[in-house]
Structure formats: C-alpha cells, structure tokens
N, C-alpha and C positions, 0 to 999 in steps of 0.2 A: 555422347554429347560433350562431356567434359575432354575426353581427348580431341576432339573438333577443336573446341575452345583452345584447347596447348600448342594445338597446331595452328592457328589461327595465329595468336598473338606471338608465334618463333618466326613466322611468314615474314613481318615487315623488318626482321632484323635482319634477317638474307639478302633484303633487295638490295640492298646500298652495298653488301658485298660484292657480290653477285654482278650487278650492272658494273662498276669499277673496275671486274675482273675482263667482262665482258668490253670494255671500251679499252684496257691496256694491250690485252691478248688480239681483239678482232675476229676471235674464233666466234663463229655465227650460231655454233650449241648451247654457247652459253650467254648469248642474245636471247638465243628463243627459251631457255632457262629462268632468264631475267624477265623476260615478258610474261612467263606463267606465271612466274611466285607476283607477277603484277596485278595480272588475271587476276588470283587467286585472294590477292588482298584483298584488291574494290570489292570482289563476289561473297567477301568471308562473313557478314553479319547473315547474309542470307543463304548462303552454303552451313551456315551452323544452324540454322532453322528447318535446313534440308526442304529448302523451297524447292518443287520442280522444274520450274523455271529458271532459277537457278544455276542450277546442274546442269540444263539446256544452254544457257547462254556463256556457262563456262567451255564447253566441248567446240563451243561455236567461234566463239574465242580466240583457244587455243590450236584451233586450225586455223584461223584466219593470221594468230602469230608466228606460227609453222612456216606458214606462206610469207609473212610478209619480213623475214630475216633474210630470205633471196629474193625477194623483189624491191621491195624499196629500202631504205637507211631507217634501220628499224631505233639510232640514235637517235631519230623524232620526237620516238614516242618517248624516250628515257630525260630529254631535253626538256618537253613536255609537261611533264610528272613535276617536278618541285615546282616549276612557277603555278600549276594549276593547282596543289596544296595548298601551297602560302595564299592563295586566291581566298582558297576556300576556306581558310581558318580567318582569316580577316576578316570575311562574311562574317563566318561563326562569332566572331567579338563584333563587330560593327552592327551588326542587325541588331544586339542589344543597346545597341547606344539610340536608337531612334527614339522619338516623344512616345511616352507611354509601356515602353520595353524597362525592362531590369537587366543592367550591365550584367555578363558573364561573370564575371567573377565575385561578384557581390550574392548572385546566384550562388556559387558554392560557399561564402563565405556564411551566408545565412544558412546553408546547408551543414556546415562544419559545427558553429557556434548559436543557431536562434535568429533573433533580432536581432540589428546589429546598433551598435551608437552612431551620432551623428557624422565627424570625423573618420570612422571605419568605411560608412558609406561611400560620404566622398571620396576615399584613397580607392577602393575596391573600385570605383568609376573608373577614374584615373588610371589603374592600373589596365581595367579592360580598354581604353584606350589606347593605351600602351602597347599591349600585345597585338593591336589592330591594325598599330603605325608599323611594328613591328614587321609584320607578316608583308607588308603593303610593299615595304620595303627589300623583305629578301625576296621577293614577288619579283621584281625589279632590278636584282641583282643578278635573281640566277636568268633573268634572262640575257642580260646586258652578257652573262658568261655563257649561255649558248651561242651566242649569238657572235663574240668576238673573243672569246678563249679558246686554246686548242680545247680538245676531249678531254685530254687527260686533268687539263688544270679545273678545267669545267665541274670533273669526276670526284677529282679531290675535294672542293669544293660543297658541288650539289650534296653528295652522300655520305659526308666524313662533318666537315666544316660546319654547314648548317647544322647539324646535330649540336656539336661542339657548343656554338654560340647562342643555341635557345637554352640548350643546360646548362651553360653559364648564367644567363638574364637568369631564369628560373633561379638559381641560388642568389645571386647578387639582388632580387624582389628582396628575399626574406629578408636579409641585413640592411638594406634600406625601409621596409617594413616595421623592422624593429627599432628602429630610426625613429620614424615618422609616426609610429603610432605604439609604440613601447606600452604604454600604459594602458592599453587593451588587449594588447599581446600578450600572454600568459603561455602558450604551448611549448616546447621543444621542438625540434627540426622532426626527430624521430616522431615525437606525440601525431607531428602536422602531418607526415609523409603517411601515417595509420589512422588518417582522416579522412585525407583525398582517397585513400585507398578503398573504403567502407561507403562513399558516397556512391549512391544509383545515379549517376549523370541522366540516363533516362528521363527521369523528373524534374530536371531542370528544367526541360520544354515547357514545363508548366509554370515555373515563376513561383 
C-alpha cells in the first residue's frame, strides 16, 4: 500500500513531462505513455484502495488509449486535461463560497490553528475567493491556448507555466498574508508548510 501511495503521488509529476515530450517529438508511444500515466492519475485514489472496479476500468482505458493515438488526435484529450482541472479546483473553492458553506481555506486554517479571529476569517474568505477567480481564469486561458496557440507554445504553457504561476501566487499569499494580518500570524514558512502537511484534507468535507 505505501508503495502504491509513492507511486501514485511520482504519477502526476511525469504527465507534464511526458505530454510535452510527446507534443515536441509527435512520436505516438509517448502519447499513449502520456495518456496512461493520465489513466493512471484520475484511477489512483481508487487504484490504491485496490477497488475491482478499478483495476477494470483502468485495462479498459488503457486500450481504449492504445487505440485512440492512431485514430483520432489524441492532443484532445491532453488540450483537455488543464482547462477541466482549473474547472474543477474552482468548484473546489467556489462551492464553499455559497450561503451556509465554510470557504476552503478558512477550512484549513481552522484546521491549522482552532478558532479563528474575526479578521483571519474574513481574509481566509477572501483568499478562497481568490483562488477561485484564480482557477476560473487559467480555466480560460489554457483554453483560449488550445485553441489559438501552436502545441508547442500551448505545452510550454499548460505543463511547465501554469505550475510556475500557482507556486508563485501560493508564495506571494504568505507575504501579503503577513501584511494583512501580521498580528495573528505567528508561524514560519517552514512551521506552515509542516502544517498543511499533517492536515487530513479528508475532513474538511466536514466543515
């Protein structure tokens, strides 16, 4: 189980090689390469549960991807892929913004530190807002680059760049963070990053 787990979370750091390599080259092996370690990602909470179904629906899959790197422009599906993420993590923040939800990230912060103060509250809103416009936007972006960028600029882009720029934001919070709300900030960068790391995200579902 634990190597399932190591293998799971080295998965999604391939694809964006991997597909890149596959869009400069045009070699169609490491298409259908790129589309398994894709497989393999979306199947991997429930491939590390060793669901039967699973397993089933991965075999099933990955024939169907076998097949579909000589039949159709399997750059669809790789086109595909980041604007339906950014979709989906948008959700992820936005569904907690509705009447009677608890923003995401207020979620973790009470998760981090207890209760939180008045001020904390509102910024952790704020913030999950942010990451919501965020998302909405390279939602938007990487289509506008499927859509009117050659491949390669697309590639650079979708699986190098986007990375780039959420790891940025993500640093550039904390130091407006500490800005904005200093006086209830106490952690280190280190303290914080062995916080997030110890949280069950799981339990968030629950509020």
């Amino acid at each position: 189980m634990r190597r399932l787990g190591l293998v799971a979370g080295l998965v999604p750091l391939l694809y964006p090689v991997l597909v890149h390599a596959a869009v400069v080259t045009g070699w169609p092996g490491l298409r259908f390469v790129a589309l398994a370690v894709l497989i393999v990602n979306g199947l991997g909470p429930w491939l590390i549960r060793r669901r039967p179904g699973a397993w089933l629906a991965l075999l099933v899959l990955i024939a169907i991807a076998a097949l579909s790197v000589h039949t159709v422009d399997a750059l669809v599906f790789f086109y595909a892929t980041p604007v339906l993420i950014c979709l989906a993590l948008a959700w992820l923040f936005g569904r907690t913004l509705l009447p009677g939800q608890t923003p995401l990230i207020t979620l973790v912060a009470r998760a981090i530190r207890g209760p939180l103060p008045g001020p904390v509250a509102r910024y952790t809103r704020a913030v999950t807002r942010f990451w919501c416009a965020t998302m909405l936007v390279m939602a938007l972006a990487n289509l506008c680059l499927a859509v009117f960028a050659s491949a390669e600029i697309w590639s650079l882009c979708a699986n190098f760049l986007n990375y780039l720029i959420v790891g940025l934001l993500f640093v550039a919070e904390w130091f407006v963070r500490r800005r904005a709300i200093g006086e209830y900030e106490h952690m280190s960068w280190r303290q914080y990053m062995a916080a997030l790391r110890r949280i069950d995200y799981r339990d968030l579902r629950h509020g």
